[in-house]
C-alpha positions as CSV (number, residue, x, y, z in Angstrom):
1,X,101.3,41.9,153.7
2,X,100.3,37.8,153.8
3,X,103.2,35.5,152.8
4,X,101.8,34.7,149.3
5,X,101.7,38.5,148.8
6,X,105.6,38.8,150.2
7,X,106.9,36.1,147.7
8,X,105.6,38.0,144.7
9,X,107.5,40.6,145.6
10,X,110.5,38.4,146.9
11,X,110.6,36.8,143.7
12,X,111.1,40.4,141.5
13,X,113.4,41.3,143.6
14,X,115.7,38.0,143.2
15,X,115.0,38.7,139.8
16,X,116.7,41.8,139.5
17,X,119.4,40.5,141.5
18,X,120.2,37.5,139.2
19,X,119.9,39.8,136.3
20,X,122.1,42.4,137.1
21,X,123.6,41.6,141.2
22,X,125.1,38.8,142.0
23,X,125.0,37.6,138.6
24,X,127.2,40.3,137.5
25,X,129.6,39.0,139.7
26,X,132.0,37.8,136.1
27,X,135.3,35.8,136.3
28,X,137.3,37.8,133.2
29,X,140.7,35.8,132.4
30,X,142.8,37.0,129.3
31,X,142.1,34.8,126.2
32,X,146.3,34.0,125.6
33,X,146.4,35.4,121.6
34,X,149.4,33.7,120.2
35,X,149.2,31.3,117.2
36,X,146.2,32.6,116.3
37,X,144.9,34.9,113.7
38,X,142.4,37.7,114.3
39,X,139.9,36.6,111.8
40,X,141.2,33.3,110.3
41,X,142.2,29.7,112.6
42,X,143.5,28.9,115.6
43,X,146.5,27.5,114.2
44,X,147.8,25.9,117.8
45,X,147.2,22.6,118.6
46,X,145.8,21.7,121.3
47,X,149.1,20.7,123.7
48,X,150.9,23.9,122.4
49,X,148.1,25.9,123.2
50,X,148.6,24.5,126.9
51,X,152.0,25.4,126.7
52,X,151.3,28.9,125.5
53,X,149.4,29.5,128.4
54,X,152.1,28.3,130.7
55,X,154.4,30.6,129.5
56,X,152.5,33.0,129.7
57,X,151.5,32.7,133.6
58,X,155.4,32.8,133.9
59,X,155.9,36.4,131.9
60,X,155.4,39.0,135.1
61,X,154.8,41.3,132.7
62,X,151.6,39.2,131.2
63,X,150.4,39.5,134.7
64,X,150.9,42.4,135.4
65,X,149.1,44.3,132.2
66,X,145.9,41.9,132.8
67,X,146.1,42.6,136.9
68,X,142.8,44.5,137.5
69,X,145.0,46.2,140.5
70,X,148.4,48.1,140.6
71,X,151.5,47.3,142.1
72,X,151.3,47.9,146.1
73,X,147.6,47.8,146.6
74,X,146.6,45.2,148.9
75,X,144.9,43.3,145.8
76,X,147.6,42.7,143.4
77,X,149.0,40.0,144.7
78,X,145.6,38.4,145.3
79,X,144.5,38.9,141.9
80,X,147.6,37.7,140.3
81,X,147.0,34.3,141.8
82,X,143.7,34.3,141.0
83,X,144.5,34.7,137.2
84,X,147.3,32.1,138.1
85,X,144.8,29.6,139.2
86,X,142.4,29.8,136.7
87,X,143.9,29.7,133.7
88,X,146.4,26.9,135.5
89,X,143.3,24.9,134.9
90,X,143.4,22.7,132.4
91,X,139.4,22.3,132.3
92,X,139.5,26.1,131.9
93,X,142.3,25.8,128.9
94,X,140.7,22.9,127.3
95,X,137.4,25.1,127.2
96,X,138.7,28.4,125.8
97,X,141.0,26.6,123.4
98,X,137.7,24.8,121.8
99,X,135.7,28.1,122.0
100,X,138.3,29.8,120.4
101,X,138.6,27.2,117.4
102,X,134.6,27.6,117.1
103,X,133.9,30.9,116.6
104,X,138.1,31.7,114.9
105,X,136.7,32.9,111.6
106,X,134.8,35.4,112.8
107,X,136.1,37.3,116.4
108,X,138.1,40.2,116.0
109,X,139.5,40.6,119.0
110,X,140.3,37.2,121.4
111,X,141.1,39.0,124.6
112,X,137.3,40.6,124.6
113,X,135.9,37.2,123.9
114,X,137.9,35.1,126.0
115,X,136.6,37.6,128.7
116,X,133.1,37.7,128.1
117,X,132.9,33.9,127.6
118,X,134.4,33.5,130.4
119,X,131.9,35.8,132.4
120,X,128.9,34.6,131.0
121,X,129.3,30.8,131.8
122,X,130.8,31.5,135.6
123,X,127.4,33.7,135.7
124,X,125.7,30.6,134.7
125,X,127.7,27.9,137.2
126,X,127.0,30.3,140.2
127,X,123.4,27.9,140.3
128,X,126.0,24.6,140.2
129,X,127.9,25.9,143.6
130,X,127.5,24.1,146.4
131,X,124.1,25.3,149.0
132,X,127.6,26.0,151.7
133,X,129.6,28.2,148.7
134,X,126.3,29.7,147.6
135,X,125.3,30.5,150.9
136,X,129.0,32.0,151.4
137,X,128.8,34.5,148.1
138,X,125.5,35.3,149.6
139,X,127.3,36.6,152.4
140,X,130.2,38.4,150.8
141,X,127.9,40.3,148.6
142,X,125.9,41.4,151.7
143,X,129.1,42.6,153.4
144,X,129.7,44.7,150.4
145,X,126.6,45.9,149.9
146,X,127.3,47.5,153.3
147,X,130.5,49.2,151.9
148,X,129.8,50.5,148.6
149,X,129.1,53.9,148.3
150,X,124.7,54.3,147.6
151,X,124.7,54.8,143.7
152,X,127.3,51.9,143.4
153,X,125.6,49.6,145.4
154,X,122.5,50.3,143.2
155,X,123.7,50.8,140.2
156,X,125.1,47.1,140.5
157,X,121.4,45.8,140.9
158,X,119.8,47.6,138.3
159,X,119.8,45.8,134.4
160,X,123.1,46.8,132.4
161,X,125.4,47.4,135.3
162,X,128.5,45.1,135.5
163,X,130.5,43.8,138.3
164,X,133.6,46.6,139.0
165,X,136.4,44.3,140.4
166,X,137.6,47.6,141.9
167,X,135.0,47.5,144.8
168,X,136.8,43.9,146.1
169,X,139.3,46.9,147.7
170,X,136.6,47.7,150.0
171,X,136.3,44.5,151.1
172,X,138.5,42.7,153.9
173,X,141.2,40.4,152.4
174,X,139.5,36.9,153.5
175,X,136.2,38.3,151.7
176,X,137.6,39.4,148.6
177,X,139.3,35.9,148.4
178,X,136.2,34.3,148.9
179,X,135.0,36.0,146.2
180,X,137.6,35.3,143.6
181,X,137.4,31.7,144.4
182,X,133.9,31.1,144.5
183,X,133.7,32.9,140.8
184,X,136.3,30.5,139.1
185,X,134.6,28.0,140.9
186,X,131.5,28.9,139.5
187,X,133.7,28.9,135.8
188,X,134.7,25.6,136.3
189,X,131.6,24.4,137.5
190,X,129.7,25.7,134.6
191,X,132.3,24.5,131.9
192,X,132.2,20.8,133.5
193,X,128.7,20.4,133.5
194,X,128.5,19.9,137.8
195,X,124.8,19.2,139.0
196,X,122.9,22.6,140.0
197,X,121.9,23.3,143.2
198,X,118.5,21.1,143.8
199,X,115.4,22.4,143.9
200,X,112.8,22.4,146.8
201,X,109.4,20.6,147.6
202,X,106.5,22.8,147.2
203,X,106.4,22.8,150.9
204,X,109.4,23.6,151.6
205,X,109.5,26.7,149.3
206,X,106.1,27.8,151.2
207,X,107.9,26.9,154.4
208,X,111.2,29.6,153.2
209,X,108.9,32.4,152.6
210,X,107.0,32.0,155.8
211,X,110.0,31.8,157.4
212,X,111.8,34.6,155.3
213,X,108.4,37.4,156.1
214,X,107.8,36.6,159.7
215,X,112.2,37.2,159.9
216,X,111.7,40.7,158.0
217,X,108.8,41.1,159.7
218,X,110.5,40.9,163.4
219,X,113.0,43.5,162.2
220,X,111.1,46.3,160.8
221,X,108.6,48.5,162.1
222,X,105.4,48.4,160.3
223,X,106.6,52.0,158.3
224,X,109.3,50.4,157.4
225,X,108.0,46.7,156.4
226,X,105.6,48.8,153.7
227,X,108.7,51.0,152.7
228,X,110.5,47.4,151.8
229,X,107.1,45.9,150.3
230,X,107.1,48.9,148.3
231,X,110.5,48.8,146.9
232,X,110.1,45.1,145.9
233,X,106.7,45.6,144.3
234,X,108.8,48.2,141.6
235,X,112.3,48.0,142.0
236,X,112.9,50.1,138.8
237,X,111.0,52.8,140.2
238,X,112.9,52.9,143.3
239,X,115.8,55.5,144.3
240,X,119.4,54.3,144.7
241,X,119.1,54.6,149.0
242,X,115.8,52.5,148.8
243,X,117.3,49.8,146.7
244,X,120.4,49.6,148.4
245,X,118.9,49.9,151.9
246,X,116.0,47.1,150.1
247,X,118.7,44.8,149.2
248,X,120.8,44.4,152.2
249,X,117.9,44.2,154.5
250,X,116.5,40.8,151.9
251,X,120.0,39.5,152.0
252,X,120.7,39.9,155.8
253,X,116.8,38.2,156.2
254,X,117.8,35.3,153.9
255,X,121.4,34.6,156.2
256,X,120.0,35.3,159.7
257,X,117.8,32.5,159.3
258,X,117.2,29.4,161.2
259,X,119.4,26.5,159.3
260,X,116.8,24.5,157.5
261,X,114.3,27.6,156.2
262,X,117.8,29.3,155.3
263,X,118.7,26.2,153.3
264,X,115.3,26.3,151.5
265,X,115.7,29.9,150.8
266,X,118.9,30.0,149.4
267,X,117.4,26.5,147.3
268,X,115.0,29.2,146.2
269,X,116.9,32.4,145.1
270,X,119.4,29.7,143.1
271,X,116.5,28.3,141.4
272,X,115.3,32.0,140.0
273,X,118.7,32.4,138.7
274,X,119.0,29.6,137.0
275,X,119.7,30.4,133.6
276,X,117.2,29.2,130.1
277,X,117.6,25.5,128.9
């Protein structure tokens, strides 16, 4: 397989992964209802709806309803402060509180679209993280790829599927706070407009591939290198071990190499996700 021919295939397979992998990766804070009217205004000013929100972050049993994790699992805690911290931001409260005014007159239910606004533009500021923090989710999602059960793992890559915050238990505690943080980073990121992550030379995106193939190349045995050429050619055709077993072995490629081909590469899978203009 030449280089030219292993980017084709590298570049269905990041793809699929921004489509329905790491880009289902969603922050999901709870849309604070009060002083507003399913259907009509938000009736709140802007300050009180500030203060809303405070209060709210202080009600235990606020945080506890919209804790992903129960009471006593290793989790709780971390998520708790994770909800903590982003809706403690006022960039985050400034940005709800307008959407919410916008689209008033005709949600139904706040909580769901306070969540899925929320998820769709931290999906879009993963591309506006740092190379170092990108690099860094890179590396957690390998580590859980490595954990999650076969159908999960593929499921998650395959269009449709959504992030289950559930599988951050199978993760070590540093890792799954990575996670969380690099996600309301990417919120914030998205919601303040931060500068994407830049985009490579010609050369140096020739230069990644090269250096991505020969890497792949050194760890497979021939049998294997077609098996993985394979699966990228047609990911949808491909059965949940293949993908999985495809997805860590791209991911592992991309991080095990040397520092400036790495850099380009990751320069390159953040450039396929980048969302439409």
């Amino acid at each position: 397989m030449s280089w030219i021919r292993f980017g084709r295939c590298l570049v269905a397979a990041l793809l699929l992964l921004g489509a329905a992998g790491v880009g289902s990766a969603a922050v999901a804070p709870l849309t604070p209802d009060k002083k507003v009217e399913r259907g009509g205004e938000l009736t709140a000013s802007r300050e009180e709806f500030h203060l809303v929100v405070a209060k709210l972050l202080k009600d235990q049993g606020f945080l506890d309803k919209n804790n992903t994790f129960k009471k006593g699992t290793k989790m709780h805690r971390l998520f708790e402060s994770y909800l903590q911290e982003t809706l403690s931001d006022p960039a985050v409260i400034d940005f709800l509180y307008t959407s919410l005014k916008e689209n008033a007159g005709h949600v139904t239910d706040f909580d769901a679209f306070g969540k899925a606004l929320a998820g769709e533009y931290a999906v879009r500021g993963l591309t506006r993280l740092s190379e170092a923090d990108f690099q860094e989710l890179l590396r957690v999602m390998n580590v859980l790829a490595d954990r999650l059960p076969v159908h999960d793992c593929a499921g998650m890559l395959r269009p449709g599927s959504a992030f289950d915050y559930h599988w951050l238990e199978l993760l070590p505690l540093d890792d799954a706070r990575v996670y969380l943080r690099l996600t309301k980073q990417a919120l914030v990121a998205e919601i303040t407009r931060s500068p994407r992550i830049a985009a490579n030379t010609k050369e140096q995106t020739s230069v990644a591939y090269q250096a991505l193939y020969a890497e792949i190349r050194r760890r497979l045995a021939p049998e294997k290198l077609e098996r993985f050429g394979k699966i990228w050619g047609k990911p949808e055709a491909a059965g949940d071990e293949e993908l999985c077993w495809g997805y860590r072995v791209l991911l592992s490629g991309i991080l095990d190499l040397p520092v400036e081909p790495r850099r380009w590469m990751l320069r390159e899978y953040a450039n396929l996700l980048r969302p439409p203009q």
